[in-house]
C-alpha positions, 0 to 999 in steps of 0.5 A: 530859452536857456541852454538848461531847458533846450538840452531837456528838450533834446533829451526828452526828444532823443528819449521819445524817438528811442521809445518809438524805435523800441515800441516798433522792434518790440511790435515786429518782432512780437508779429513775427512770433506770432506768425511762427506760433500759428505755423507750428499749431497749423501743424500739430493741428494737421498732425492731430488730425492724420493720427486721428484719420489713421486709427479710424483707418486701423480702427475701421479694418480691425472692425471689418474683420471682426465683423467678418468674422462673427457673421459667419464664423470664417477662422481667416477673418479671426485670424485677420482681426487678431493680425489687424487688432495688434497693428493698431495697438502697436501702432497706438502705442507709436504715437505716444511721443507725436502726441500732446501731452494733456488732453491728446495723451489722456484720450489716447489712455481712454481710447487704449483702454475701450479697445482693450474692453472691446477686445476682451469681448471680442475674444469672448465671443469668439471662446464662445462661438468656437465651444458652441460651434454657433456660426454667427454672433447673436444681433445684440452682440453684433450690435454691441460691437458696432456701438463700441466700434462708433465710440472708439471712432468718436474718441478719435475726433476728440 
């Protein structure tokens, strides 16, 4: 063989090994990337899911005391709904920045925006019950706000 065609062979050779080596940084480094990507989702996914877990918590006292309240009437289980109504809209609005933007925030908008209507009702009913002096809440209203308190909670699943 001529010297011209051996120095092709080197150089085709050198430029496969050097493909080869670019080939396998590119791969692991590609891996790597990969593992810390599926970390941090991990834990927007664990944060997702606290957020969630927390307002059902919110969600399910300020409920409690609602119902307490329009069972029988009781001013300090009003008083306890209002208290636990503001922590949990306060709280809400604590979690903008913890959120995804997109579909996290938007179902937090919606979530936001069913309790403002479930607490506009609930202020109804109280307006109500405190001119009338009725000691309990009529079963539909009872079973309108166990309706909206199940909403709220699936909106916190999404």
């Amino acid at each position: 063989m001529n010297f011209k065609i051996k120095l092709r062979l080197a150089a085709l050779g050198l430029a496969l090994g050097l493909l080869g080596a670019l080939i396998v940084g590119v791969t692991v480094t590609s891996e790597r990337q990969v593992e810390e990507v599926s970390t941090r989702l991990g834990l927007v996914d664990v944060e997702s899911m606290r957020i969630g877990d927390r307002f059902k918590d919110k969600l399910r006292y300020a409920s409690d005391q609602m119902r307490r309240y329009s069972r029988g009437h009781d001013p300090a289980g009003w008083e306890e709904s209002l208290k636990a109504s503001q922590e949990l809209k306060d709280w809400m609005q604590t979690q903008v920045p913890n959120l995804a933007p997109g579909l996290e925030q938007a179902v937090l908008k919606q979530t936001e925006s069913a309790y403002a209507v479930y607490m506009r009702n609930a202020q109804n009913l109280h307006d109500r019950m405190e001119a009338t002096g009725e000691a309990n809440a009529s079963p539909a209203e009872y079973d309108w706000f166990t309706r909206q308190s199940r909403r709220l909670h699936d909106l916190a699943d999404c």
